[in-house]
C-alpha positions as CSV (number, residue, x, y, z in Angstrom):
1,X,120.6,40.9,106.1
2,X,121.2,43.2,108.7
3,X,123.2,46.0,106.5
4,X,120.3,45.4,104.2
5,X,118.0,46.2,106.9
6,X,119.9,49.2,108.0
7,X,120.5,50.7,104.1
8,X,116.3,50.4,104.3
9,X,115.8,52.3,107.7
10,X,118.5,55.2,106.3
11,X,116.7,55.3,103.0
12,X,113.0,55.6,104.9
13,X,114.1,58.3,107.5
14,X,115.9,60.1,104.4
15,X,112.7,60.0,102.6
16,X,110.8,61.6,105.8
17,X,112.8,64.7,105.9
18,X,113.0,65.0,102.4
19,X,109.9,67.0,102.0
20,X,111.1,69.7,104.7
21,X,112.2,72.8,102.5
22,X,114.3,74.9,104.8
23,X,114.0,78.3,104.7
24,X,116.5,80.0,103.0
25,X,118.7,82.9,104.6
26,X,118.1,85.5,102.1
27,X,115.8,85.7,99.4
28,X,114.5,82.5,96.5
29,X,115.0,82.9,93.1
30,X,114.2,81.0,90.0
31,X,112.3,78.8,90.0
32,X,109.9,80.7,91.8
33,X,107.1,77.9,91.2
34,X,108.7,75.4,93.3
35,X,107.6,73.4,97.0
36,X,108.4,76.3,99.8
37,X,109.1,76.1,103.6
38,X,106.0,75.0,106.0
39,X,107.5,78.4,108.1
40,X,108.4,82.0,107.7
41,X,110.5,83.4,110.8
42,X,108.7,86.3,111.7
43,X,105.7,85.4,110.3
44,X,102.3,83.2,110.7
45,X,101.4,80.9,108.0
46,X,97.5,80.5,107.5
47,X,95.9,78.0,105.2
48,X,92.5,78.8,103.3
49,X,90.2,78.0,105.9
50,X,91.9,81.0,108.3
51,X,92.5,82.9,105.4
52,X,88.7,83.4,104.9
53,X,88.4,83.7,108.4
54,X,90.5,86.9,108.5
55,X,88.5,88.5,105.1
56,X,85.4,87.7,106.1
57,X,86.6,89.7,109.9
58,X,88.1,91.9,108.0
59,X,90.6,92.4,110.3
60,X,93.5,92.0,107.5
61,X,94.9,93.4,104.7
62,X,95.2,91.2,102.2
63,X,98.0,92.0,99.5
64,X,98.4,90.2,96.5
65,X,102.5,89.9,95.0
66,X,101.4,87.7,91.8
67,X,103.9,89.0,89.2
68,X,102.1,90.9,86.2
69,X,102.4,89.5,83.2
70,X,105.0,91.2,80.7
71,X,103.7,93.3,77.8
72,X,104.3,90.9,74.4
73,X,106.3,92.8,71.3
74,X,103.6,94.2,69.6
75,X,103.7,96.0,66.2
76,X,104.0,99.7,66.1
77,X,100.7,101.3,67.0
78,X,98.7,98.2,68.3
79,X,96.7,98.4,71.5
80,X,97.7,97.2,74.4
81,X,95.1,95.9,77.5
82,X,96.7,94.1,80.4
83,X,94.5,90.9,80.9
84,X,92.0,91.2,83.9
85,X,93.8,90.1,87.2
86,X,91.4,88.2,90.0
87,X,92.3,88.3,93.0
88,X,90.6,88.1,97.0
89,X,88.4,90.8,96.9
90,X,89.2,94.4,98.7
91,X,93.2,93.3,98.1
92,X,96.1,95.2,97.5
93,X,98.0,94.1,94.7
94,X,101.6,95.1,94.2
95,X,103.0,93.1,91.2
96,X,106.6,91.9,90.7
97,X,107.3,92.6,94.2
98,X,107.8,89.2,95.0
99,X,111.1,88.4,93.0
100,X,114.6,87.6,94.8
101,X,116.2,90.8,94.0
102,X,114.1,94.1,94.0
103,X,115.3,97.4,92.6
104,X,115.3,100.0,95.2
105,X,112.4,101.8,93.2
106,X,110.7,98.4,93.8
107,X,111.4,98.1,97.1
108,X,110.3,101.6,97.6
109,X,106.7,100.3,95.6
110,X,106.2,97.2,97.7
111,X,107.0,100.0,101.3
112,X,104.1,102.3,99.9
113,X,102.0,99.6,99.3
114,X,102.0,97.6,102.3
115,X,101.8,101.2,104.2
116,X,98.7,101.9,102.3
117,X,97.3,98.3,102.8
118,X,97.5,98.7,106.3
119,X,96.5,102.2,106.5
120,X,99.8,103.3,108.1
121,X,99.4,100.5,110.7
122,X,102.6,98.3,111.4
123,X,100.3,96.5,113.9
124,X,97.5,95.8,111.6
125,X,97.2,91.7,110.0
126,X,98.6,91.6,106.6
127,X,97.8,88.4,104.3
128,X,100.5,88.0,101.6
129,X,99.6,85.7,99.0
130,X,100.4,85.2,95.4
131,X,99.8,81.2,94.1
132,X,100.2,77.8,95.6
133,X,103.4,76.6,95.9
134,X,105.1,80.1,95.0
135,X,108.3,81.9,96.8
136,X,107.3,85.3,95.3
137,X,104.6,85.6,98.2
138,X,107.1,84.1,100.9
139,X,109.9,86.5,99.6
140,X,107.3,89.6,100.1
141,X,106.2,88.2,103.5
142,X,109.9,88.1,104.5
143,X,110.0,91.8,103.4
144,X,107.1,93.1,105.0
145,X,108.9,91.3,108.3
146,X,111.7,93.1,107.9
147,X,110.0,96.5,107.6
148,X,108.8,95.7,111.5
149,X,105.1,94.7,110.2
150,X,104.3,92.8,113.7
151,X,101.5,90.4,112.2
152,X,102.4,88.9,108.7
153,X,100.3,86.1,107.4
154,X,101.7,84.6,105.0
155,X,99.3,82.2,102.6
156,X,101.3,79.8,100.6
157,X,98.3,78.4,99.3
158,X,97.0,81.2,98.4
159,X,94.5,82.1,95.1
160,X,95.1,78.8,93.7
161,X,93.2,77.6,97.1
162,X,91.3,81.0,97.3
163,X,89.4,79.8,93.6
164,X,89.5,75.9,94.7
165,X,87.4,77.0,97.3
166,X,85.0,78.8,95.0
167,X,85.1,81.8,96.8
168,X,84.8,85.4,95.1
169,X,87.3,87.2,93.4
170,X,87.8,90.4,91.8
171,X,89.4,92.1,89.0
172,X,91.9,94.8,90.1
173,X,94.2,97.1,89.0
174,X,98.1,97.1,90.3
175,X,98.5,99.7,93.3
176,X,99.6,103.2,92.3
177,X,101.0,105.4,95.2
């Protein structure tokens, strides 16, 4: 009985720490759409309620990493519209710069765009977002960390609890330097 008992209290207090995701040294890859860390070294993490908080201040930046969607093969001559992108209003978004590995144009992209985001301000509050439950945006908020922004929020929740919320969104373009 007693090994039973033990195999039990082993199985239980496995089962408690299961749902801790560790954050990874580097950078996530696929699959992107996966549980992340409750933390980000370097970084605050912010859940909707605070996140509306800081737009409604509008004390923050917001920028938006939400990958944009690849072109389909089209025949020769057909016109092409990206679909419309909604996102928090007044954000920044700067597609595909999310991803585990960035080129060092894309790197370059994501620099410009958090330095126009902030106006120039390392000191001023960035929310990164992209959806719920997505590394892209905790991969970006590690970047912008690592480029000595002092006051990264980083929304895990993010417009998946932006829209559960009902509040408004926008359509926006992707930032062009």
């Amino acid at each position: 009985m007693i090994p039973l008992l033990a195999a039990a209290l082993a199985l239980a207090a496995g089962t408690a720490t299961a749902g801790a995701i560790p954050e990874p040294e580097g950078f996530r890859g696929e699959p992107y759409r996966a549980p992340v860390p409750a933390s980000l070294e370097g970084a605050t993490v912010i859940d909707a309620e605070e996140a509306v908080r800081l737009w409604q201040s509008g004390e923050a930046a917001f920028v938006d990493v939400l990958p944009r969607p690849p072109r389909p093969e089209l025949p020769e001559g057909t016109l092409w519209h990206d679909p419309p992108h909604p996102t928090i209003p007044g954000a920044t978004w700067l597609p595909n710069t999310g991803y585990e590995r960035l080129s060092a144009e894309e790197e370059a992209y994501l620099a410009a765009g958090l330095s126009a985001a902030s106006g120039g301000r390392r000191d001023r509050p960035l929310v990164i977002f992209c959806f719920s439950d997505c590394w892209m945006s905790w991969n970006a908020a590690k970047r912008a960390v690592a480029l000595g922004y002092t006051r990264v929020h980083w929304f895990p929740d993010g417009i998946d609890a932006w829209q559960l919320e009902a509040l408004p969104t926008e359509n926006v373009d992707p930032f062009r330097p």
